[in-house]
N, C-alpha and C positions, 0 to 999 in steps of 0.2 A: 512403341508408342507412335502413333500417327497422327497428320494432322486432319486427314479428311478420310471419312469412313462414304465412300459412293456407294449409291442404291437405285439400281435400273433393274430392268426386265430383261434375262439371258437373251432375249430374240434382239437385242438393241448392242449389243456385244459389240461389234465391228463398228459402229455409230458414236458410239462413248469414244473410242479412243482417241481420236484427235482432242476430246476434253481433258482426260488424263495426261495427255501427252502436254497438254499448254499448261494444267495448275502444276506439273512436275516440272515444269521447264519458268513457272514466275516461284518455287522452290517451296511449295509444299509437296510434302510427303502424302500421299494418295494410295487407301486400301480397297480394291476391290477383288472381287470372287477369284478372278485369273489369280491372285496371287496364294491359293488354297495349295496347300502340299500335297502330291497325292498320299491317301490312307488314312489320316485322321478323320474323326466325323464332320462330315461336311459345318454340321448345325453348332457344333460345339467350336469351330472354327471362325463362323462370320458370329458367333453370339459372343465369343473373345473378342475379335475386331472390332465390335462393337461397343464394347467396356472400354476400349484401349482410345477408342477414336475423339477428339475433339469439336469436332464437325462432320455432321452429316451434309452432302450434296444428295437431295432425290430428281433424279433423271427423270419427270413424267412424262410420256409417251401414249400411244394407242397401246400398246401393249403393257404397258406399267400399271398404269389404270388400271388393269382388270388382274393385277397381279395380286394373290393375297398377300405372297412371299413380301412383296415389294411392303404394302400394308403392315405387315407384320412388325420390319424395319422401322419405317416411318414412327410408327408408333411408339419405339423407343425413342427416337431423336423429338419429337413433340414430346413426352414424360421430362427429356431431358434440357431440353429447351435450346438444342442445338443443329438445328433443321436449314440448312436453305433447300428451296426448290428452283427446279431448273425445267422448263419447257422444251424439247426437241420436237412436237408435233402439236398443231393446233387443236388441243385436247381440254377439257374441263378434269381438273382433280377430281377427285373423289370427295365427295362433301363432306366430308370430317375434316380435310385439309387447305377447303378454296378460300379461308382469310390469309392464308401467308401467298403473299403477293411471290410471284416466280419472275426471274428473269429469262427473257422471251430469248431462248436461241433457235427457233424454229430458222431453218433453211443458213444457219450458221456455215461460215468456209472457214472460221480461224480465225478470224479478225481480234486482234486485242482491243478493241475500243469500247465503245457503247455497249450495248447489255453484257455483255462480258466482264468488262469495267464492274458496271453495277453486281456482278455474281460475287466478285472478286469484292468487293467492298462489303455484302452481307459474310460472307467466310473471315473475313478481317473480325468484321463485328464480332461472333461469334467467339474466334482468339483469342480477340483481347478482351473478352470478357465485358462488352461494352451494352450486350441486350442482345436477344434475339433474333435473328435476320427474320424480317416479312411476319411478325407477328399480328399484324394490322393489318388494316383494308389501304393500309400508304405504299407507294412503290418502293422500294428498298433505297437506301440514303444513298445520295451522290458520291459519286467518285471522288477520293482524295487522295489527287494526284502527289502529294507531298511524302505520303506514307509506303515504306517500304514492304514487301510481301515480308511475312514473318519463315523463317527457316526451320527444317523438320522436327530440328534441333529443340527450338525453343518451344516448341507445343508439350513438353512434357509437365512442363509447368499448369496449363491449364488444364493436363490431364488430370497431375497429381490434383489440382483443385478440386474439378467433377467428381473423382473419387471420394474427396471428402465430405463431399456434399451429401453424393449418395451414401454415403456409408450413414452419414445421420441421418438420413431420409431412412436409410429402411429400418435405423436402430430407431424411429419415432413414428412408425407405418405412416409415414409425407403421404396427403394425396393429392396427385394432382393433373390437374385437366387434359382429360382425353380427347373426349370431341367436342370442336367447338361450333357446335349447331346454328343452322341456319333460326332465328325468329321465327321462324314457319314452320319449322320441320316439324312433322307431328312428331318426333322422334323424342325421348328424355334424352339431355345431358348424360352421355357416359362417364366414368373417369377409369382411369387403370392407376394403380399402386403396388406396391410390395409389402405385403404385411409379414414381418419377421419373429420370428418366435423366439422364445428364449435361449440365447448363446450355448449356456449348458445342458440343452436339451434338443438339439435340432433335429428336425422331424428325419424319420426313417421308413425309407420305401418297401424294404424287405422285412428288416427287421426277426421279429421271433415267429414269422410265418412260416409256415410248416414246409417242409423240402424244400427251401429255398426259393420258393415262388413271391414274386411281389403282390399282396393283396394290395387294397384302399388303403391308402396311409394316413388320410385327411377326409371329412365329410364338413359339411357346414348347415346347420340346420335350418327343417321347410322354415321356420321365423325368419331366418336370415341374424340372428344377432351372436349365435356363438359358433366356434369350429373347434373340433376334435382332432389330435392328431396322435399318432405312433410317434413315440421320442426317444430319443437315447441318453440318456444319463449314467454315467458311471458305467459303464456294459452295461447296463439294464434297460429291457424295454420296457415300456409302458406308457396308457393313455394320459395325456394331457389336455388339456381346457384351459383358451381364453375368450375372450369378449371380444366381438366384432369392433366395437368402438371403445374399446381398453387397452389398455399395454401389460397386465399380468398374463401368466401364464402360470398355471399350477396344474401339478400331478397330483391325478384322480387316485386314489386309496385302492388296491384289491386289484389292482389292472395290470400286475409285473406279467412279464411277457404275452401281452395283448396283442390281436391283431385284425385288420380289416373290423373298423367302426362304420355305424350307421346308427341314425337316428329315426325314434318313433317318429309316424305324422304330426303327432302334438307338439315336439323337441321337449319333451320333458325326460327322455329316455335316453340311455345309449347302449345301444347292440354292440355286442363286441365277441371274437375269440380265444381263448385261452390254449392250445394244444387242442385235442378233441374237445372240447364245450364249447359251446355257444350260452352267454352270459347275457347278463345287463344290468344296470347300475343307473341310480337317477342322477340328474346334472347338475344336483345341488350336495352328490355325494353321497354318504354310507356306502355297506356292508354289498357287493357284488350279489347277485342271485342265479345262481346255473338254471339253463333254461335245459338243456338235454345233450345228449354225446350225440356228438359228431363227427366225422371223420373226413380231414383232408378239405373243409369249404376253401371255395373261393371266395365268396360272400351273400349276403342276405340283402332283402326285402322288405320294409313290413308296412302291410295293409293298415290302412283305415280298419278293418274289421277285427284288429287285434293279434290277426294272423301274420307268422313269418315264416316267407318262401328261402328257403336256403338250398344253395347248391353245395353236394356232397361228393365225397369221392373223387377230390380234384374235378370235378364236375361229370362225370356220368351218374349222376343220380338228383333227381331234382325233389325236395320234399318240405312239406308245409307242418310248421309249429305252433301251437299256441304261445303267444306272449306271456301268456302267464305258466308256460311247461307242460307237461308231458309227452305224450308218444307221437312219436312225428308219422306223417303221413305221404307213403310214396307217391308222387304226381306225374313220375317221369322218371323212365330210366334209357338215357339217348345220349350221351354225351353236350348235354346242355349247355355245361360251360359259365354263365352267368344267366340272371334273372332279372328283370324288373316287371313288377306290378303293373297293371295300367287300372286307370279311373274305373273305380266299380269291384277291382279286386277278384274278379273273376275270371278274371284272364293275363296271363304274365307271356313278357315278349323274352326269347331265347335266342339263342346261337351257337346255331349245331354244328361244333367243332368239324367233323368231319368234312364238310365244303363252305362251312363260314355261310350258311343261308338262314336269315333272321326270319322266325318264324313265332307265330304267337298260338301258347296253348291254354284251352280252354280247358279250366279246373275239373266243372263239373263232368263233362265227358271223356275228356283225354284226349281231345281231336288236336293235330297240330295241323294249321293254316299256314303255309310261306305264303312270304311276301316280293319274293321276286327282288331281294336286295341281300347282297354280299358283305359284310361284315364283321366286327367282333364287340361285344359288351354294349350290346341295345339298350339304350334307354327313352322313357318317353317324358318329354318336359315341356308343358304350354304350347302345345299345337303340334310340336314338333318330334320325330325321329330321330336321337341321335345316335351314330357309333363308330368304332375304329377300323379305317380301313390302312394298311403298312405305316402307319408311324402318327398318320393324322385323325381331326376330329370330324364327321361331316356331320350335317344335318339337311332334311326333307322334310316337309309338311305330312302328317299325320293325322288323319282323323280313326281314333281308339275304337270308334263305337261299329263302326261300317268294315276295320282295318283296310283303310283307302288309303296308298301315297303318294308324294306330289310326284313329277317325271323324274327328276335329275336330283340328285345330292349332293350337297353345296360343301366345299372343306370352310369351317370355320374356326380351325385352328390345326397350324403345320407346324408349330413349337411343343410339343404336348410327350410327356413321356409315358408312353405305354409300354407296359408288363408283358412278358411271353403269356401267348392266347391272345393279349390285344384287350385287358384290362386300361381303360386311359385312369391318367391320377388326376382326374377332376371332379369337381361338386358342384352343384349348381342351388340356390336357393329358392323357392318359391315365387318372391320378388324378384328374381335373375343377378341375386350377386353370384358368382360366380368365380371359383377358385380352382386355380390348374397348376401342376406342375411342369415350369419349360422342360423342352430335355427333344429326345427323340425314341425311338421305342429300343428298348433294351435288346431285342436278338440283334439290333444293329452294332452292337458293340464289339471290339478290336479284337480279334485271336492273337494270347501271349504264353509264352511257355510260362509256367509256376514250379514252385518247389519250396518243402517250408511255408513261408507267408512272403515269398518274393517272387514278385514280377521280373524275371530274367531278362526278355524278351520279346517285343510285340509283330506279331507278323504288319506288315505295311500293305492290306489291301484294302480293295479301296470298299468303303462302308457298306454293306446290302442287309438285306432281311433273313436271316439264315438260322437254321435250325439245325436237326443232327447232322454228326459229322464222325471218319473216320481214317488213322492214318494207315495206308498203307504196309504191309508188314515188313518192306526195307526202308520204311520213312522216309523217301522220297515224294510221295503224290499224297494228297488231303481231298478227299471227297467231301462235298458239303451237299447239306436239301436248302434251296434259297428259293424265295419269295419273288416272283415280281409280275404284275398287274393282275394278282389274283391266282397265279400260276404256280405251281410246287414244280422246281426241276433240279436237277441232280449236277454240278457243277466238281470241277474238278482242279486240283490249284497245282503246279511244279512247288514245292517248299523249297526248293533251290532258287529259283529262277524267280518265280511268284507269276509267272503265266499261267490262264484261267484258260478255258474251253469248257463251254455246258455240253452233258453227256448224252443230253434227255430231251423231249421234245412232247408236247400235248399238255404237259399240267398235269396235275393228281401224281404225281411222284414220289414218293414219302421212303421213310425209314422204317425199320431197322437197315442203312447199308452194311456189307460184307463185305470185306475182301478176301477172293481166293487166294487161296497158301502160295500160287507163282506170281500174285499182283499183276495179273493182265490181266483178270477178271474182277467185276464186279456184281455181286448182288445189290437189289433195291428193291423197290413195291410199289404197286400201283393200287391206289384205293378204285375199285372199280364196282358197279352195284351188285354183282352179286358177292363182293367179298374180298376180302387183299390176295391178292396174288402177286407172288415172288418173282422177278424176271433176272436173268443173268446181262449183263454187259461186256462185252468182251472189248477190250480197247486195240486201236489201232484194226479193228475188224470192221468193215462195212458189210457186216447184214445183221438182219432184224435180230432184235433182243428175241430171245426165247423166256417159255416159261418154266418154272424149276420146280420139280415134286408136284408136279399139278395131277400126276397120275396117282398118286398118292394120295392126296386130300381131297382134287375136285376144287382148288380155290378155296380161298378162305384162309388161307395161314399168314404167320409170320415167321419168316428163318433170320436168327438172332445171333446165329453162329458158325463155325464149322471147325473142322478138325484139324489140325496139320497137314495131314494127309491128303483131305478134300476128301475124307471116306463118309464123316459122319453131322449130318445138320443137329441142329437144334431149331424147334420149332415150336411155335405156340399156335393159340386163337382162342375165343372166349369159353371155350368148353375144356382146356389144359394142356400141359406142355410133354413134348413129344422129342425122343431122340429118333434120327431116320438113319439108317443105314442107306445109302445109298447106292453099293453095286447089288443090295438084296431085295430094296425097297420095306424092307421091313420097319416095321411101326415100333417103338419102344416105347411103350408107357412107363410115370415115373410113378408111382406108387404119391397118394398122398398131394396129388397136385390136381387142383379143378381149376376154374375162374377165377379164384381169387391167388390165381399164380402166371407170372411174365418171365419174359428176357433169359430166356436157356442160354447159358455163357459154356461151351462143351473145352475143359482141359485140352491143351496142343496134342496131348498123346491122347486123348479118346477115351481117357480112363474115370475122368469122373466131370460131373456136370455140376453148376453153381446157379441160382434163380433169386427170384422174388417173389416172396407171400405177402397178401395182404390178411389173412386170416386169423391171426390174432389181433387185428384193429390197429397195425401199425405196420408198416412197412419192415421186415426183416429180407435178412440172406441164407441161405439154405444151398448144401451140400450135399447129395446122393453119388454114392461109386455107381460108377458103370462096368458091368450090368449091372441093372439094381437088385439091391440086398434087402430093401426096405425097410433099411435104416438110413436117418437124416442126418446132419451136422449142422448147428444154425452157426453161419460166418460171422455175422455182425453183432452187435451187445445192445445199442443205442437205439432206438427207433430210427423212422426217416432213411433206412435203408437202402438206396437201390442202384439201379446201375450197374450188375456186378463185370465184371472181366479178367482174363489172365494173365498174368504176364507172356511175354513170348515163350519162355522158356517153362514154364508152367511150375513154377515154385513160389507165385505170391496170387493171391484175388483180391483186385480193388474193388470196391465200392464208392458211390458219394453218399452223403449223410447229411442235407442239408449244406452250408457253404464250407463243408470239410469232403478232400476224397480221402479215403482210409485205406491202409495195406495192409495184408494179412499172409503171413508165411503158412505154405500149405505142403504138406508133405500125401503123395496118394499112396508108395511102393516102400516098405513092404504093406503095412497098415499105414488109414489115414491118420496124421496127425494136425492140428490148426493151432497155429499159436492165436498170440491178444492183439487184435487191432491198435497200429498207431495213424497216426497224425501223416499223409504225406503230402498236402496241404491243406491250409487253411487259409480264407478271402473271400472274397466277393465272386462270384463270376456268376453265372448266366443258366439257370435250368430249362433247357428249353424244350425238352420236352425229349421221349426216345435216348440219346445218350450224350451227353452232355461233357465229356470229356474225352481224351486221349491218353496214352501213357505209351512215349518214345521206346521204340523197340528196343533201346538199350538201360528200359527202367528207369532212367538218370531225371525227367522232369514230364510235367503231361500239359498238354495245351487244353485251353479251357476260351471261352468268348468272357472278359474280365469285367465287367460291370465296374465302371470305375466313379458313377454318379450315383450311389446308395444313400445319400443325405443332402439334406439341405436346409438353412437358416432360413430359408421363406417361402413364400408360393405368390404368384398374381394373384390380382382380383381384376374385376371389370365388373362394375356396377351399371344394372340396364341393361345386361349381354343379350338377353329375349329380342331389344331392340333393335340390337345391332346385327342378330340374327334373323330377327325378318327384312331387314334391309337388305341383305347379303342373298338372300334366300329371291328375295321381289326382284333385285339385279337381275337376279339369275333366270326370272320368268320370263324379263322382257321381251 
């Protein structure tokens, strides 16, 4: 517990400290950033601090001002009615904030007196629980000289209060005053709230979604008066409904393990997923209606014209349905990724996983137009562009009819948790209410060993954007693919030590990684236009990566595996999967395996190979000897298969299977044998795409990124968000 949660702008860092140094030295307890541990998520850290704090001080500054981070903050402390502001630069707030009068310490040396004085008496106020500092247009109350500073000690008391207050607030969705507008401003009155949902059903991000990917957990319909959500009750998923301006919440009939809703234009409707179907149900309830099989959506769309665009295939497949059912129609086969409609219905905006470039395609032809903007889950709402770019939400001016954008895109919102691909969990209503989940984006999440349904372990690095990853075959070094300003590069971590060094340079670096059987090499891939190509990394070597089997394929592969030995690859690409000899160069084809087969996992000893089919309409695991025989063995039972890999020693093949990995005892010599799939963990963690686990050379535990935020009692609103979003956006023209 603390008694003062401070919030400045990082550029003012060395500036602040003489302030910390005086309210720490008259014996308040003071949290700012510097005090962040390294490894924990940064966000989930100062949003702790936050809860804990009983006074906010806001630092404004030339740099504060313009800070959203800072905005973000503030925003809590005005909800909670525990704000002083502090002047360091002869600067104007931000007009959502310039009735709370600030004390002027512009060109301060430390002085305890005068406006300092007055700082220290609105933090008093706030303590003792006596009103607001600076809620008015009055200067903060005089100095009372008579009154002792309160000790770090004693603020627990007003914490526990806060606490209690809030807790009834969000068990009675409290709303209350977010900005408090100029008379003039052509702007509406915003407010921000927490609208909490029922105790025994709290909304669920993952949920009964297919491989463990987070869909939409929440939508709010174009009326703006009800929201939908993914819940958990008793283990069981399913949709639920309450009223914008109500406090029930009840489960909708026919919805047991639903996932990713959306609502018709009308809101009379709701779309939803079942396993493969795509359904829908009216909002006043009865009997569910299957709209048609689907496979693997991310989520849907639906037109004014009655039509719904849904993405299939984990998104390389884009195809439009009648609302009222039958035979879908392919519009797109590119790794699209998500979809939204724009005005007119004739044109839906995408983002093509491959380099995150939003582009909009036109139904009637097939044409895809980019837009010269990088991205992930485009949506178009009242003027505007929105989409995810590493964790946050931005938005740019858009005109749908010309597809014309404004220059720059604006972040208006860095609290926001987005899904691997860069799904964000928000809704927005017609009228611009507006519902988000805080958080930050889930490949951000902590690498921990597992085993069983236990967290053993959390490595302590420090939070990035990261994707697949692979140990080492003496588990010593952890190769990761990590994200940052747009850039895919190949990073490498000591798991003793936890020292980093990135391996890779230019961007477009991607997975499957390899490691060679002596671990001074490494395989990785570079998406390049004419095709993936494989490059070796040799560590501790300074000269150029080479390219690997490229005489062989001509580019275009992916190598998924290799031998013990380093004799034999495993290799794929869209047309099937391929074992290589390598001192022969010889090509092996596996009998039985096209496109709709990945991820060659090749036995340590060379003698048989394990993959992934999607060709009976669900992800399975499959077994061929080497040479092949052209006979198969399917590894797995369960749908949701995939991922497969060896043990070291080649007597088990894991799998994941949505938020379970699975073990399997494999016998190749003298004949194959496979026993039954168990359980060798089960949790939450992170599908991020390529290979999503690890499993320690000594079989004993497997590292996984643990998703440890899958639920939640509520979500923001912000009513008038359009508003605040062309404010933010016009800022930003000036």
């Amino acid at each position: 517990m603390t008694d003062i949660f401070l919030s400045y702008a990082s550029q003012d860092r060395e500036r602040v400290i003489p302030l910390v140094e005086a309210l720490e030295a008259d014996g308040y307890s003071v949290w700012w950033d510097r005090n962040i541990r390294p490894g924990p998520s940064f966000d989930r850290e100062i949003e702790t601090a936050l809860k804990e704090a009983s006074c906010m001080v806001v630092v404004w500054s030339q740099d504060s001002v313009e800070s959203e981070w800072v905005r973000n903050e503030v925003d809590d402390g005005v909800r909670r009615g525990i704000l002083v502001p502090v002047l360091i630069d002869d600067v104007l707030p931000p007009l959502a904030y310039r009735r709370r009068q600030s004390a002027n310490l512009v060109g301060w040396a430390g002085e305890r007196d005068g406006e300092y004085q007055q700082l220290l008496t609105g933090i008093r106020a706030i303590l003792d629980g006596s009103g607001e500092a600076g809620a008015g247009t009055s200067s903060l109350p005089s100095p009372l000289s008579t009154r002792q500073p309160r000790r770090a000690k004693s603020s627990r008391v007003g914490t526990m209060m806060a606490g209690s207050v809030v807790g009834a607030l969000l068990a009675t969705v409290a709303l209350t005053s977010y900005l408090n507008w100029d008379t003039r401003s052509p702007y509406h009155t915003s407010y921000h709230y927490d609208l909490a949902f029922a105790e025994h059903a709290p909304i669920a991000f993952v949920g009964a979604a297919s491989l463990g990917n987070g869909r939409m957990a929440f939508t709010i319909s174009p009326d703006g008066k009800r929201v939908v959500y993914v819940g958990l009750e008793d283990g069981l998923f399913r949709l639920y409904m309450r009223e914008l301006d109500g406090h029930e919440t009840r489960a909708l009939p026919g919805t047991e393990n639903a996932y990713g809703p959306f609502f018709s234009p009308n809101s009379r409707w709701i779309g939803f997923f079942v396993g493969n179907q795509m359904k829908k149900v009216r909002v006043e309830g009865g009997d569910p209606v299957t709209l048609a099989e689907v496979t693997y959506s991310t989520g849907a769309s639906w037109g004014t014209n009655n039509e719904i665009v849904v993405a299939t295939d984990e998104g390389d497949r884009l195809q439009s349905i009648s609302a009222q059912g039958g035979k879908a129609e392919i519009l797109l086969e590119k790794w699209a990724n998500f979809s939204d409609l724009l005005p007119g219905d004739s044109k839906v905006l995408v983002s093509l996983r491959s380099d995150l470039e939003i582009s909009v395609l036109d139904i009637a032809t097939g044409d895809l137009e980019t837009l010269s903007v990088r991205g992930s889950d485009p949506r178009y709402e009242n003027g505007f562009l929105f989409f995810t770019r590493e964790g946050s939400l931005y938005a740019m001016r858009f005109d749908p009819a010309n597809l014309e954008t404004g220059v720059t895109p604006v972040p208006v919102l860095t609290s926001l948790r987005v899904e691997v691909y860069g799904r964000g969990q928000w809704s927005v209503s017609a009228s611009g209410t507006l519902l988000y989940a805080s958080g930050f984006s889930v490949v951000q999440s902590p690498f921990q060993w597992v085993r069983g349904t236990t967290a053993t372990e959390q490595l302590e690095f420090s939070p990035r954007l990261r994707g697949s990853f692979e140990i080492s075959p003496d588990g010593r070094l952890l190769a990761v693919v990590e994200r940052s300003a747009g850039d895919d590069e190949i990073w490498l971590y000591d798991l003793l030590t936890g020292q980093s060094r990135k391996l890779t340079i230019g961007g477009n670096n991607d997975q499957p990684l390899v490691w060679m059987p002596n671990g001074n090499s490494i395989i990785y891939h570079k998406a390049l236009p004419s095709g993936d190509v494989a490059y070796l990394h040799e560590l501790d070597v300074s000269r150029a990566d080479e390219p690997v089997l490229s005489e062989v394929y001509g580019g275009d592969l992916r190598i998924s595996s290799v031998s013990s030995d380093g004799r034999y690859y495993g290799a794929y690409n869209k047309k099937g999967l391929w074992v290589v000899d390598s001192e022969t160069n010889e090509k092996i084809d596996l009998p039985g395996t096209d496109s709709d087969s990945w991820g060659t996992a090749i036995a340590p000893n060379g003698r048989a190979v394990v993959y992934t089919s999607s060709e009976s309409g669900t992800y399975q695991n499959f077994l061929q000897p080497l040479p092949p025989t052209g006979q198969r063995y399917q590894i797995s039972r369960a749908g949701d298969a995939e991922e497969p890999r060896w043990s070291s020693d080649g007597t088990m093949v894991y799998y994941r299977s949505g938020r379970r990995i699975m073990a399997v005892a494999v016998t190749i010599s003298p004949e194959i044998s496979i026993g039954a799939p168990e359980v060798f963990f089960e949790g939450e963690f992170v599908n991020v795409g390529g290979r999503s686990y690890d499993i320690d050379h000594k079989g004993q535990k497997a590292l996984v990124l643990r998703d440890v935020s899958t639920s939640s009692s509520s979500v923001r609103v912000i009513t008038n968000w359009f508003d605040i979003v062309e404010r933010m956006v016009a800022e930003s023209e000036r």
